[in-house]
C-alpha positions as CSV (number, residue, x, y, z in Angstrom):
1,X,117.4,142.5,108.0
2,X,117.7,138.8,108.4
3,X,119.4,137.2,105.0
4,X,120.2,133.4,104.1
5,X,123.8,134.5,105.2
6,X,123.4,135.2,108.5
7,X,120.1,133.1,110.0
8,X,122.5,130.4,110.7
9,X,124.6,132.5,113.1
10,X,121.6,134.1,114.8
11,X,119.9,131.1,115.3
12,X,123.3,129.9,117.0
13,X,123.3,133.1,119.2
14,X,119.9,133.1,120.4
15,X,119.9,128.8,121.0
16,X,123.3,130.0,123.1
17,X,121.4,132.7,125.0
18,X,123.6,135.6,123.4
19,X,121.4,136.9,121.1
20,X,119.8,140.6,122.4
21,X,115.9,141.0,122.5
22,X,115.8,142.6,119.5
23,X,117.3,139.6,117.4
24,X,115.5,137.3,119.2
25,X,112.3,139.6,117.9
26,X,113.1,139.1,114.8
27,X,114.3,135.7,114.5
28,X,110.6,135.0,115.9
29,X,109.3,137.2,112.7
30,X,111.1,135.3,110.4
31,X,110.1,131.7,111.8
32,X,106.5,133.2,111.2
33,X,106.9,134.0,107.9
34,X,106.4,130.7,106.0
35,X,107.1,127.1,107.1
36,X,109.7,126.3,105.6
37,X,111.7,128.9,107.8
38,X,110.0,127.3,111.2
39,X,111.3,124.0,109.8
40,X,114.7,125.0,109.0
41,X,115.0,126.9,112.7
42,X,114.1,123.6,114.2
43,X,116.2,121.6,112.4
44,X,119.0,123.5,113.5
45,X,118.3,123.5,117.0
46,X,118.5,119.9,117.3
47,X,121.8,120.1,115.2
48,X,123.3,122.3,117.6
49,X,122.0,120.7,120.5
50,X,123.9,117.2,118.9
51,X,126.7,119.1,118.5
52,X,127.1,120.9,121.8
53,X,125.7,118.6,124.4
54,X,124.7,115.1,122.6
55,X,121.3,116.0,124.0
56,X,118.5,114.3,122.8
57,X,115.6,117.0,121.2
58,X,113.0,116.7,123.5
59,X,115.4,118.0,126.2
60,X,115.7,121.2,124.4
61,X,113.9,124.6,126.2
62,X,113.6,126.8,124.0
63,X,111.6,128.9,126.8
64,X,114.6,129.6,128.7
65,X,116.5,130.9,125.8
66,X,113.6,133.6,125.6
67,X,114.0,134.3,129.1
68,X,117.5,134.5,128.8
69,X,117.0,137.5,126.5
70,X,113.7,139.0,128.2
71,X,114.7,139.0,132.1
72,X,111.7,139.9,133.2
73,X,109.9,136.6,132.1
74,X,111.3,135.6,135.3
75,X,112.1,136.1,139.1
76,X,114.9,134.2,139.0
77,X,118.3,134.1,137.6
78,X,118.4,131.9,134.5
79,X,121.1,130.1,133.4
80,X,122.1,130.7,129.5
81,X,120.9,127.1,127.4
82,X,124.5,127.1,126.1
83,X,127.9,128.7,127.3
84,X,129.1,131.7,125.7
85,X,132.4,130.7,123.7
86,X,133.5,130.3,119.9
87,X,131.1,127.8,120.3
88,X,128.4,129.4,118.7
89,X,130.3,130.3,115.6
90,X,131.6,126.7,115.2
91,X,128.2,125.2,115.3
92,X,126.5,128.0,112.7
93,X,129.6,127.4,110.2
94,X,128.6,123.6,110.4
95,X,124.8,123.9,110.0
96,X,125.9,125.6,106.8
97,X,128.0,123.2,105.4
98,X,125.5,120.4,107.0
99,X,122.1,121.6,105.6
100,X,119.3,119.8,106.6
101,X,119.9,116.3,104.9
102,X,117.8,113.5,105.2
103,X,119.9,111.5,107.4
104,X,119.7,114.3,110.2
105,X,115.7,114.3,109.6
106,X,115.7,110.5,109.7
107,X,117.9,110.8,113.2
108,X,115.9,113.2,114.8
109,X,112.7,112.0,114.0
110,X,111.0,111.6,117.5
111,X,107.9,113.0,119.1
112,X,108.6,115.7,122.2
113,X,105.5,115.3,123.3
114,X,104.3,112.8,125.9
115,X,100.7,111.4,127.3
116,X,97.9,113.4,126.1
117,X,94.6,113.7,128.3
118,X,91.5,114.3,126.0
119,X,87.6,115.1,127.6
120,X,84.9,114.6,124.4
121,X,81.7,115.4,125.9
122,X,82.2,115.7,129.4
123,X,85.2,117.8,131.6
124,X,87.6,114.6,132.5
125,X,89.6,115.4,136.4
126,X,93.3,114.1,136.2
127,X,96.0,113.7,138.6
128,X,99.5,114.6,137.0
129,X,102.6,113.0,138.2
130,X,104.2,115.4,139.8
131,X,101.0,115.5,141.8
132,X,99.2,118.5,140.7
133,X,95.3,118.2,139.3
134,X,94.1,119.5,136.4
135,X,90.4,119.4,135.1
136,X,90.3,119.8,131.0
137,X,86.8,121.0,129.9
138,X,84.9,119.3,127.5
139,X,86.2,119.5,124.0
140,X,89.5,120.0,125.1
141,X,92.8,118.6,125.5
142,X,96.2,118.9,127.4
143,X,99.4,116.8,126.4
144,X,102.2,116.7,128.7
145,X,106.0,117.2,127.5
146,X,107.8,114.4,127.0
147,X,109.5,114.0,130.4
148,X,107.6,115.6,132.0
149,X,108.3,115.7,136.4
150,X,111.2,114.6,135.7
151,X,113.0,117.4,133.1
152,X,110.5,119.5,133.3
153,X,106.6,120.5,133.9
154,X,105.2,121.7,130.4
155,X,101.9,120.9,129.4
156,X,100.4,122.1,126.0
157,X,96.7,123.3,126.0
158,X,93.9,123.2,123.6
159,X,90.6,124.6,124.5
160,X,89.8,124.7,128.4
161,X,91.4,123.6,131.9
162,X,91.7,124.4,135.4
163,X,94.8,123.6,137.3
164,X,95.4,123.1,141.0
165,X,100.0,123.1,140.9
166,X,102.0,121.9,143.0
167,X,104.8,124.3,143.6
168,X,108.2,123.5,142.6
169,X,110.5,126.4,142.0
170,X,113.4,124.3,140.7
171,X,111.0,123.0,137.6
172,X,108.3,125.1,137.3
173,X,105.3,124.7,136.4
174,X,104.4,126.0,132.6
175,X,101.2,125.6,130.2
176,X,101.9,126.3,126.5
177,X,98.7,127.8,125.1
178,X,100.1,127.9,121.8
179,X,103.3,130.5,121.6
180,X,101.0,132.4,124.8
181,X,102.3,130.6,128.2
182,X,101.3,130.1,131.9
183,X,103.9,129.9,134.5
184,X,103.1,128.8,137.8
185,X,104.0,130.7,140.9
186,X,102.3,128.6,143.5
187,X,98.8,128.5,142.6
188,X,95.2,127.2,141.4
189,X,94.2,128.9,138.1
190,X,92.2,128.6,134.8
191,X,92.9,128.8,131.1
192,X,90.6,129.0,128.5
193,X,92.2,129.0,125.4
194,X,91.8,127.7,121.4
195,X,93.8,127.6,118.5
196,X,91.0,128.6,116.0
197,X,90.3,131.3,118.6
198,X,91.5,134.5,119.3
199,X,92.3,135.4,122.9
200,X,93.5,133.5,125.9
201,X,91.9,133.8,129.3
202,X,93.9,133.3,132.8
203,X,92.0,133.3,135.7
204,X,93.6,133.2,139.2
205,X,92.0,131.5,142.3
206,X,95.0,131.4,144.6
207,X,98.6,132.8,144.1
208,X,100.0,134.3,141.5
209,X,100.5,133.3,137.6
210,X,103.1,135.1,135.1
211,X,101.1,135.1,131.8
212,X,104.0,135.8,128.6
213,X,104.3,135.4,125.2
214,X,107.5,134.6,123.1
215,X,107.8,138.1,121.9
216,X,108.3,139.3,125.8
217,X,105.2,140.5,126.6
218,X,104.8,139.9,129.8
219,X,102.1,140.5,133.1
220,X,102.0,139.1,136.9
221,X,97.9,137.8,137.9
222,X,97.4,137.4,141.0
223,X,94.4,135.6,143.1
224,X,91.1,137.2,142.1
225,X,92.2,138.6,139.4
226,X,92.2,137.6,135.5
227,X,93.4,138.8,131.6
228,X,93.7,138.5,128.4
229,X,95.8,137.5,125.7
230,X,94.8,139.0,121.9
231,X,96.5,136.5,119.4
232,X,96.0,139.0,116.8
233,X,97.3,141.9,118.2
234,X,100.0,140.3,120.5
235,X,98.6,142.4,123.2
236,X,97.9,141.3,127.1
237,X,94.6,143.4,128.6
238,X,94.4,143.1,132.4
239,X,90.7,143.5,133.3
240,X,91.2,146.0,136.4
241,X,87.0,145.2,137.4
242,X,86.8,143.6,140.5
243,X,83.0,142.5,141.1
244,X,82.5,140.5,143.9
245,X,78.7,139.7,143.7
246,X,77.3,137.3,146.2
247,X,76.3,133.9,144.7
248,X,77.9,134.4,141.5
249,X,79.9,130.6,142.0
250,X,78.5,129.1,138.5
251,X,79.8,126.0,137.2
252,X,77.8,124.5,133.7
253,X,78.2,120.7,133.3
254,X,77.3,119.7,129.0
255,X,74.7,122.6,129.9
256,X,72.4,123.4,126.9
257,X,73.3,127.4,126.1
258,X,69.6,128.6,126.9
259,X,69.6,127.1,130.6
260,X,72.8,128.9,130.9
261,X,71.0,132.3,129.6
262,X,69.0,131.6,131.7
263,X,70.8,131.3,134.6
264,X,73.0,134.3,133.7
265,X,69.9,136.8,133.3
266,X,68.3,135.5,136.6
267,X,71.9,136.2,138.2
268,X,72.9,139.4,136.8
269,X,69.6,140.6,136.3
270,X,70.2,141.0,132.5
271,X,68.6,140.2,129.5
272,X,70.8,137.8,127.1
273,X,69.0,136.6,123.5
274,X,70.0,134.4,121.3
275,X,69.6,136.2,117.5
276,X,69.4,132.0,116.5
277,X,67.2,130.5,117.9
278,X,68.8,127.0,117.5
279,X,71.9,128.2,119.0
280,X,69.9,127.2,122.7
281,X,70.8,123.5,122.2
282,X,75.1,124.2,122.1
283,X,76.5,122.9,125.1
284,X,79.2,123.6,127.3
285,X,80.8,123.3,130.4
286,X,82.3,125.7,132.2
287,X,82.1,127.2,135.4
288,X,83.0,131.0,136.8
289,X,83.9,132.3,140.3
290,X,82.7,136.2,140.6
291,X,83.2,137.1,137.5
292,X,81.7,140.1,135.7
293,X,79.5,139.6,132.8
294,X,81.5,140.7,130.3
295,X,84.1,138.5,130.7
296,X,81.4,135.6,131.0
297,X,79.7,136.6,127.6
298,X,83.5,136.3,126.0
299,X,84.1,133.3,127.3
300,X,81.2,132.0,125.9
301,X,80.7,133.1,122.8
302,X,84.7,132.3,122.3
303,X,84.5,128.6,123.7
304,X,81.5,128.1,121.2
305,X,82.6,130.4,118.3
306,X,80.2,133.1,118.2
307,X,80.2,136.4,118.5
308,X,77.8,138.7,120.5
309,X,77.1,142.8,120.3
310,X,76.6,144.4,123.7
311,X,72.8,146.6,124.1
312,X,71.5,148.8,126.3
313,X,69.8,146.2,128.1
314,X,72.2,143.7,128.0
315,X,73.8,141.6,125.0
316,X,72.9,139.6,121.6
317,X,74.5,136.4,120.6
318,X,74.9,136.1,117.0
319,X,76.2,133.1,115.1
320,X,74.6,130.1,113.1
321,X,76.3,127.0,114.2
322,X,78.6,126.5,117.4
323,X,81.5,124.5,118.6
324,X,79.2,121.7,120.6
């Protein structure tokens, strides 16, 4: 049971990469359960970090400590964040008798988060500067860490991109999908993902991906294949279907959603309605390499937030305004 008396000292461990999964489990239930916890766990990361390394905030990685605790996050050794020594109870005894005082907000009071690449209408192609490519979708956007190729390769993603990486195995390659991450392992993949939605969706082109969460959840994708993440139930679904129809290369550029019904019942030989009839002018852009319908009909209906029921003949999407 985590108390007021001893949040301090497992916040210490766990920054220190001595904490053991299950503490780190429940230190990530407690930062969950109301803001002000969050707040105070960040304010004493960057009070550690001042007083262990005179690092500056943004340098802080709060994903290796995770994979310090949950090994199989990654291939790799990794190092702990801090060294194991009497360290740890030094720095929770201060954070104690420091609080969070306003001078320490006033001193730390800097954005981690760097350029920011937003596409309104249309999808927007970028070149990133360690030279990988990205293409965020329409009505999405992706916001690089501050330092990024140089400390490290972390974007964060809301809504839609596709990503062709340039490998790097001493700084990889991670997307932050909102506490459900992307790590790179030498490849071109896609993430369609959403704050006010519910899943996440990785597809692989070429290599191979490692799809996590901060809880240690954790699943390998390789090329061809694809999953889910369920926000809600924490849980990663590997879709084993492998259809591999001919022709079934679709992209959808600000498409209005009845061409794309269209298009999808002419493909799949199907037969897609719309149970509103003004839903036909959403649009969205998109586009799906041999993909089964299912997975196409979720993507959809998540990107634009509706919802669709699945018939005998094919599948009803239901819904009286959409994300356009």
């Amino acid at each position: 049971m985590i108390n007021r008396e001893n949040i301090d000292e497992l916040i210490s461990r766990f920054l220190s990469g001595e904490a053991s999964p299950e503490e780190a489990m429940m230190l990530e239930d407690w930062k969950l359960e109301a803001p002000e916890n969050l707040a105070h766990y960040e304010q004493s990361e960057k009070t550690i970090t001042l007083l262990g390394h005179g690092a500056a905030p943004a340098e802080i990685d709060t994903a290796k400590a995770w994979q310090k605790v949950k090994p199989l996050l990654d291939r790799e050794k990794v190092k702990p964040l801090y060294p194991k020594n009497t360290f740890t109870r030094i720095a929770a005894a201060l954070i104690i008798l420091m609080g969070i005082g306003a001078g320490l907000v006033l001193l730390f009071n800097t954005d981690p988060k760097g350029v920011s690449y937003m596409a309104d209408k249309q999808a927007k192609e970028i070149q990133l500067p360690d030279g990988s490519e990205a293409t965020v979708f329409a009505h999405s956007s992706l916001t690089a860490d501050n330092g990024f190729g140089k400390t490290n390769r972390l974007m964060h993603l809301n809504g839609n991109a596709s990503f062709s990486v340039v490998h790097d195995e001493a700084m990889p390659f991670v997307i932050d999908a909102g506490n459900v991450f992307i790590k790179d392992i030498g490849t071109r993949f896609t993430v369609r993902s959403s704050l006010d939605t519910d899943t996440v969706y990785v597809h692989v082109d070429e290599g191979i991906v490692l799809l996590f969460d901060s809880l240690g959840s954790a699943l390998e994708i390789k090329a061809t294949e694809h999953a889910l993440y369920i926000r809600s139930k924490k849980q990663i679904v590997k879709n084993e279907t492998t259809v591999a129809l001919p022709n079934t290369q679709l992209s959808f550029s600000n498409k209005p959603l009845g061409d794309v019904i269209a298009t999808l019942n002419a493909t799949y030989n199907t037969a897609i309605i719309l149970q509103n009839a003004s839903l036909k002018n959403c649009t969205i852009t998109t586009r799906f390499e041999h993909e089964d319908l299912d997975t196409i009909i979720s993507i959809i209906t998540e990107t634009l937030g509706l919802s669709y029921e699945k018939t005998a003949t094919g599948y009803i999407i239901k819904g009286n305004t959409c994300h356009s």
